[in-house]
LUMVOTI-871292 format. One line per 2 residues: number of its first residue (from 1); their letters; for each residue x, y, z of C-alpha. Coordinates in nm, 2 decimals, decimal comma, always signed. Layout:
REM LUMVOTI-871292
NUM	A	X:Y:Z ~ ...;
This chain:
REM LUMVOTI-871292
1	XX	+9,87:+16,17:-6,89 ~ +10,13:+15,89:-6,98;
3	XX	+10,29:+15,98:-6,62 ~ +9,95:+15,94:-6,44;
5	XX	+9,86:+15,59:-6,62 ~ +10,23:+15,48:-6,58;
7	XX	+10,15:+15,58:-6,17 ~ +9,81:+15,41:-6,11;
9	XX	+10,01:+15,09:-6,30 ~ +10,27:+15,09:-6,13;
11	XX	+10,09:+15,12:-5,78 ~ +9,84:+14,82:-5,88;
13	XX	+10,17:+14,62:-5,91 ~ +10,27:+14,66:-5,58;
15	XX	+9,95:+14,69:-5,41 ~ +9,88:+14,34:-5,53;
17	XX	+10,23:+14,22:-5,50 ~ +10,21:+14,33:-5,16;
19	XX	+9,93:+14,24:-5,03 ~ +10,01:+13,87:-5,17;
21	XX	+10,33:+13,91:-4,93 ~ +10,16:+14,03:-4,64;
23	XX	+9,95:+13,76:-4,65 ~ +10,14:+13,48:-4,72;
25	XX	+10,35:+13,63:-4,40 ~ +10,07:+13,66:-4,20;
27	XX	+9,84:+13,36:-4,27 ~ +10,21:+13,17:-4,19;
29	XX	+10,19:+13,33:-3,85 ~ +9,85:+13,22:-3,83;
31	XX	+9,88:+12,86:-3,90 ~ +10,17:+12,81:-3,59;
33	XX	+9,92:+12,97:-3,37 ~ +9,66:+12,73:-3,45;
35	XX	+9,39:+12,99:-3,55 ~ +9,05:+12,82:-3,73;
37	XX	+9,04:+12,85:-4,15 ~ +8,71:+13,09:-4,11;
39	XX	+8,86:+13,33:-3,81 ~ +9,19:+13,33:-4,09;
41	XX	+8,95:+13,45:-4,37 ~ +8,81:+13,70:-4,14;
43	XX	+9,07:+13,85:-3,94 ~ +9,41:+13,72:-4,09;
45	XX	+9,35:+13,75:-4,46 ~ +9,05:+13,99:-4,41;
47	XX	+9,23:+14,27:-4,27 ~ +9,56:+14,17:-4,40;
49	XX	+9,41:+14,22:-4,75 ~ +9,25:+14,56:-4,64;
51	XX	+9,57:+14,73:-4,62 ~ +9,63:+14,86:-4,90;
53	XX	+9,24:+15,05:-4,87 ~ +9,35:+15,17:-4,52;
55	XX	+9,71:+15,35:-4,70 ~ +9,52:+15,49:-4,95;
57	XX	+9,23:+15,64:-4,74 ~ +9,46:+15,77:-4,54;
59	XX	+9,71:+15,92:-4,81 ~ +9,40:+16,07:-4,97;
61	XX	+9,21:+16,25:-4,63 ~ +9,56:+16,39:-4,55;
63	XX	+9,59:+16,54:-4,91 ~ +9,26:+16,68:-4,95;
65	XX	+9,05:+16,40:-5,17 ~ +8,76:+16,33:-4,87;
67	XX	+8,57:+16,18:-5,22 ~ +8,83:+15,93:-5,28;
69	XX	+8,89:+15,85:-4,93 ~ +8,53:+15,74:-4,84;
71	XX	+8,46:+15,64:-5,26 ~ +8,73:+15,37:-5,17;
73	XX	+8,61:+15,24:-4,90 ~ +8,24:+15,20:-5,02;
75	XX	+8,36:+15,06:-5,35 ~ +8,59:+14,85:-5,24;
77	XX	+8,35:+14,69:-5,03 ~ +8,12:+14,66:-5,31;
79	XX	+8,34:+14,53:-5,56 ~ +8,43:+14,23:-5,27;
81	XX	+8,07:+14,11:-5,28 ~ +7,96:+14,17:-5,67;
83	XX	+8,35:+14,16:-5,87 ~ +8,54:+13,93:-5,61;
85	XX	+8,32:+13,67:-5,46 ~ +8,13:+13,68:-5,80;
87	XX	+8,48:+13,56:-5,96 ~ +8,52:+13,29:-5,68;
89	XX	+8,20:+13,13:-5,72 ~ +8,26:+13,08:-6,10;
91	XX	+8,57:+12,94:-6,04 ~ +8,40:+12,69:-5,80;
93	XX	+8,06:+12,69:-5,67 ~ +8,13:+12,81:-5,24;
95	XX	+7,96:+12,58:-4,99 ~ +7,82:+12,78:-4,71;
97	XX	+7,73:+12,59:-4,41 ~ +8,03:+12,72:-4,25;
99	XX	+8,07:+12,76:-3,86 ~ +8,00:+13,08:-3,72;
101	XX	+7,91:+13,22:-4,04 ~ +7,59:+13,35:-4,00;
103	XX	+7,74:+13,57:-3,70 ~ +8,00:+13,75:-3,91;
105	XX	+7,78:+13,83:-4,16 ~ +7,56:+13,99:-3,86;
107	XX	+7,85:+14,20:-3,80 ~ +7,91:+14,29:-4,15;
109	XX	+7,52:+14,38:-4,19 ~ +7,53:+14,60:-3,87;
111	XX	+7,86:+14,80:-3,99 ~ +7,72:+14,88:-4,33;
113	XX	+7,41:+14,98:-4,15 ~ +7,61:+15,20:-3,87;
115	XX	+7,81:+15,37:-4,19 ~ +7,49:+15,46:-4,35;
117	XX	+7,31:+15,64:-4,10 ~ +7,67:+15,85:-3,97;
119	XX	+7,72:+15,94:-4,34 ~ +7,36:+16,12:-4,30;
121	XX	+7,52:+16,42:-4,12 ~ +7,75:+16,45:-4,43;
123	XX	+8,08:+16,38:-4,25 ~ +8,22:+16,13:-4,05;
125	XX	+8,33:+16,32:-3,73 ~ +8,64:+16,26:-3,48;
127	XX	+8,45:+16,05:-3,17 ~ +8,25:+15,83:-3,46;
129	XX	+8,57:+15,76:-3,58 ~ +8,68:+15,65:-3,23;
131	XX	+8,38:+15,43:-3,23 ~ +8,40:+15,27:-3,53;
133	XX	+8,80:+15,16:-3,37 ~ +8,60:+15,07:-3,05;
135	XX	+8,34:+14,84:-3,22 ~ +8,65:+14,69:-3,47;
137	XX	+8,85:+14,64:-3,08 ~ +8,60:+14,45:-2,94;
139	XX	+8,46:+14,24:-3,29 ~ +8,83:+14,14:-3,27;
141	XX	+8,88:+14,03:-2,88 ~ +8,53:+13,84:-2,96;
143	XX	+8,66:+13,67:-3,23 ~ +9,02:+13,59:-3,03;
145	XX	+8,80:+13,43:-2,78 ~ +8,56:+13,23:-3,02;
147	XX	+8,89:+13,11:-3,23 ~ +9,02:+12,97:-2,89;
149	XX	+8,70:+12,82:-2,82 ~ +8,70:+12,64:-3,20;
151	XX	+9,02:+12,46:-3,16 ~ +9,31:+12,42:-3,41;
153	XX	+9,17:+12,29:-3,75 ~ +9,39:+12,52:-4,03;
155	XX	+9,44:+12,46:-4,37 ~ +9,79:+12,38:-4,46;
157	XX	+9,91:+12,75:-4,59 ~ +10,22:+12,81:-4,58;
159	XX	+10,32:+12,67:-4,18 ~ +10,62:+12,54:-4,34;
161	XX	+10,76:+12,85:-4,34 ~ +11,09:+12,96:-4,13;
163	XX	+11,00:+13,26:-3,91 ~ +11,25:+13,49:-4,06;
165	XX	+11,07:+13,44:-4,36 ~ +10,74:+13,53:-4,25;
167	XX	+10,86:+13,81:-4,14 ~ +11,08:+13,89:-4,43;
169	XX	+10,69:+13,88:-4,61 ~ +10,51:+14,08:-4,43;
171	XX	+10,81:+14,37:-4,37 ~ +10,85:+14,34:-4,77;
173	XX	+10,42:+14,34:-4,84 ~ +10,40:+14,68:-4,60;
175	XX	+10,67:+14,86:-4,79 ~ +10,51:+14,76:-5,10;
177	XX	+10,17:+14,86:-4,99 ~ +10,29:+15,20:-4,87;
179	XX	+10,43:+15,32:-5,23 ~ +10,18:+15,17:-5,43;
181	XX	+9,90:+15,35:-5,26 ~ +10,06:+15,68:-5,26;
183	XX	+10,16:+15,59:-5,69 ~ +9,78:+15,51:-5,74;
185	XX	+9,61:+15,82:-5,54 ~ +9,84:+16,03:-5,72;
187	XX	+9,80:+15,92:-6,07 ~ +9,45:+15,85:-6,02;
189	XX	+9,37:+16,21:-5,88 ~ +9,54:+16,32:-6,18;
191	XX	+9,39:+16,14:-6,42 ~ +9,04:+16,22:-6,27;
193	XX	+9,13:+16,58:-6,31 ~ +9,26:+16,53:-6,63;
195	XX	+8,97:+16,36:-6,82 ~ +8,70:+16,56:-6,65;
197	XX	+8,54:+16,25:-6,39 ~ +8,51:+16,31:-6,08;
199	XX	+8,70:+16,18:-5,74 ~ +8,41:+16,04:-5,59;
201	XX	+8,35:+15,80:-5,92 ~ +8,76:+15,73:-5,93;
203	XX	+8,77:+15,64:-5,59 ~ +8,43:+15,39:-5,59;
205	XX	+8,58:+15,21:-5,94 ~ +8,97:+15,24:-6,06;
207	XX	+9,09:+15,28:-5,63 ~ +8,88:+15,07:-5,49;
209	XX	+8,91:+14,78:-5,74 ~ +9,30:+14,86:-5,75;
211	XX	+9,29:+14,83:-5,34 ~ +9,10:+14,51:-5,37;
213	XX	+9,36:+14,31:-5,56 ~ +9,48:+14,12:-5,29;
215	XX	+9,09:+13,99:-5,19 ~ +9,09:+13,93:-5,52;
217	XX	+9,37:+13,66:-5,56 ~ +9,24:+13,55:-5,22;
219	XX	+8,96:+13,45:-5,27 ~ +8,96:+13,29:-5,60;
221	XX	+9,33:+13,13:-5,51 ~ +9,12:+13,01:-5,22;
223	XX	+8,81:+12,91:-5,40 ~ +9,04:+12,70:-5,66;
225	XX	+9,18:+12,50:-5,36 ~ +8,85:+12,45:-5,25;
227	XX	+8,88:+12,66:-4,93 ~ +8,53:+12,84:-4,89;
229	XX	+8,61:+12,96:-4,54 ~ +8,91:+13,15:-4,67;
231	XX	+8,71:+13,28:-4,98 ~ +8,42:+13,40:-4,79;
233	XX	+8,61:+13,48:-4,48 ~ +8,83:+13,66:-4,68;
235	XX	+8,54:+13,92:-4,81 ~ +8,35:+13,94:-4,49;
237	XX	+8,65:+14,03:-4,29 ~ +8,75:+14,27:-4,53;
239	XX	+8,46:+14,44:-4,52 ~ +8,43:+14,48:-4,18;
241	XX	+8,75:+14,61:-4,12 ~ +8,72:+14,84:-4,46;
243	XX	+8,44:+15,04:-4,25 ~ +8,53:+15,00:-3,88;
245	XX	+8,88:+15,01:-3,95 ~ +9,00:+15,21:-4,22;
247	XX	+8,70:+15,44:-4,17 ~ +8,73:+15,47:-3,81;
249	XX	+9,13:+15,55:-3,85 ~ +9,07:+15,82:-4,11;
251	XX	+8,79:+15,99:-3,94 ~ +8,97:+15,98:-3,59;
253	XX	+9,23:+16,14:-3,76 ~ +9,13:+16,40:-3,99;
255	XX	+8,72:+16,43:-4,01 ~ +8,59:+16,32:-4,36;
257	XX	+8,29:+16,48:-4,52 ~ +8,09:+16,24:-4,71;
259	XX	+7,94:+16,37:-5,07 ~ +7,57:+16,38:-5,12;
261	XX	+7,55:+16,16:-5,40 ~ +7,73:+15,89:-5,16;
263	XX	+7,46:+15,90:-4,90 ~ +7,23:+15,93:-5,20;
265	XX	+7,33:+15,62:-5,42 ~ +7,65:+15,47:-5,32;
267	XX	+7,64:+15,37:-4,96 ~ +7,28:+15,22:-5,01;
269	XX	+7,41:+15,02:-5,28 ~ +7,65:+14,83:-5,09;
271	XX	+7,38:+14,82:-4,80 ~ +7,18:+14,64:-5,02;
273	XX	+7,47:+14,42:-5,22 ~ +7,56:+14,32:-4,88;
275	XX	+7,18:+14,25:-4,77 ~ +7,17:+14,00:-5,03;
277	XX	+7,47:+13,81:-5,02 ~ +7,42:+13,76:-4,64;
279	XX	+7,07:+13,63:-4,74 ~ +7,19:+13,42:-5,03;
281	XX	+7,48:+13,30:-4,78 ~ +7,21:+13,20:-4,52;
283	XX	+6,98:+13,07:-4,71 ~ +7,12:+12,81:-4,97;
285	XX	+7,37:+12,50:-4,89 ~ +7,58:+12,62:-5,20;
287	XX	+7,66:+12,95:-5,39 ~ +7,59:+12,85:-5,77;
289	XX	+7,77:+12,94:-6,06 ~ +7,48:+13,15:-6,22;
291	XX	+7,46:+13,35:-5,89 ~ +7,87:+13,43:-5,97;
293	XX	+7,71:+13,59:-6,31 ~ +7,46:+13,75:-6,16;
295	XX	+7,68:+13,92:-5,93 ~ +7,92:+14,05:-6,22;
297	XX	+7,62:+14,15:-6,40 ~ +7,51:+14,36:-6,10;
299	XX	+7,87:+14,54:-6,06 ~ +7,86:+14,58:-6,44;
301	XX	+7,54:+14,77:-6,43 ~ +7,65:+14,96:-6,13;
303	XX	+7,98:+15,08:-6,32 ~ +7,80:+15,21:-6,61;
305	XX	+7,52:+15,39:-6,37 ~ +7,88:+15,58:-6,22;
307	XX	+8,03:+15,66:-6,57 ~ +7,70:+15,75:-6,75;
């Protein structure tokens, strides 16, 4: 038991350390290229951040744990909108009238959507898996094309970096990300095992709050420095990539069965966490702090619903 704790610690140490390297690394990269704060936040920082969820999917369809596999994925993505940008709005309230916005959030609506009617069948099979990569392959030319189109206003983060050291960040943040997600699906599944809960509750709460570390520092690092588009950006992205990306790898790569109570209460869930913040995002010029509260209270309620 010590062994497993001392595992899933020591993973959510380098998970976070890493991602914080591969993103420092990549968002230098970004800034010499020009690339708009908000296409950053998505694509940059979004998927960058997501890395950790992709290694540990992937560790955890190729051993066997389908539950913890699609559990992290649909957690994490709810824990980005309740835990994460419930965090960054009580650090600072976000302002939303952010360029483009309102189209991302389209495309995070539509992949939650697309996610919850495959999971119906019960699995996600090989050639859904291809186009969930195919939909991610073209959301990312379109966004290429649109951060061309948008010019080169970038926050100042991190450009004054050499390039060996960029790439010295993100070699170090991958190797980092690779060990701590095999130390925290292993301890994890062990301590699931151990104390009698199941890996489809491990993998929606301890993995996929473990895997969203980086978003985490992201976003409230961002919303502290009063950088919305990162904060946001940051979420969105994330959770487009968690689904068409880590999803569509996974599945195109070993099929992954999706549990009952998933399609039953989990996957709705984030359908509807996601429903509302893109309304609340649409709607109002900024994110209060009560909303923040209100967002922790919902992912409090909805980690007691999984435990009890």
């Amino acid at each position: 038991m010590l062994l497993d704790i001392a595992l899933v610690g020591l993973g959510l140490v380098l998970l976070f350390f890493g991602g914080d390297l591969l993103v420092r690394g990549a968002v230098a990269l970004a800034a010499r290229l020009s690339v708009p704060p908000l296409l950053i936040g998505l694509t940059i920082v979004g998927f960058g951040t997501s890395m950790p969820e992709l290694l540990v999917s992937l560790n955890a369809a190729l051993a066997g744990l389908p539950d913890i596999a699609v559990g992290n994925v649909v957690g994490s993505n709810t824990a980005n909108i309740l835990l994460i940008l419930g965090l960054a709005v009580l650090v600072a309230p976000l302002p939303t009238r952010i360029p483009g916005l309102s189209r991302d959030l389209a495309v995070m609506l539509a992949s939650a959507g697309l996610l919850a009617v495959l999971a119906m069948d019960g699995r996600i099979a090989g050639w859904q898996g291809l186009l969930l990569l195919t939909l991610l392959a073209a959301y990312l030319v379109y966004g290429a094309i649109r951060g061309r189109s948008q010019g080169a206003e970038e926050p100042d983060t991190g450009s004054s970096l050499k390039l060996w050291q960029m790439l010295g960040f993100l070699a170090a943040g991958l190797v980092a990300l690779v060990f701590g997600a095999d130390f925290l699906v292993d301890g994890a599944t062990s301590l699931a095992r151990g104390v009698g809960v199941s890996d489809a509750v491990i993998g929606l709460t301890i993995v996929a709050v473990g895997t969203s570390l980086p978003e985490l520092a992201t976003s409230v690092v961002a919303a502290m420095k009063r950088q919305p588009e990162i904060a946001v950006g940051n979420v969105v992205g994330s959770n487009i990539f968690n689904i068409l990306g880590i999803l569509g790898v996974t599945a195109a790569i070993s099929p992954v069965p999706v549990a009952p109570q998933m399609v039953a209460f989990d996957i709705p869930v984030m359908l509807a966490v996601s429903l509302a913040i893109a309304a609340l995002l649409t709607v109002v010029h900024r994110v209060p702090r009560w909303a923040g509260l209100a967002l922790l209270a919902v992912y409090a309620w909805y980690c007691v619903v999984l435990f009890v």
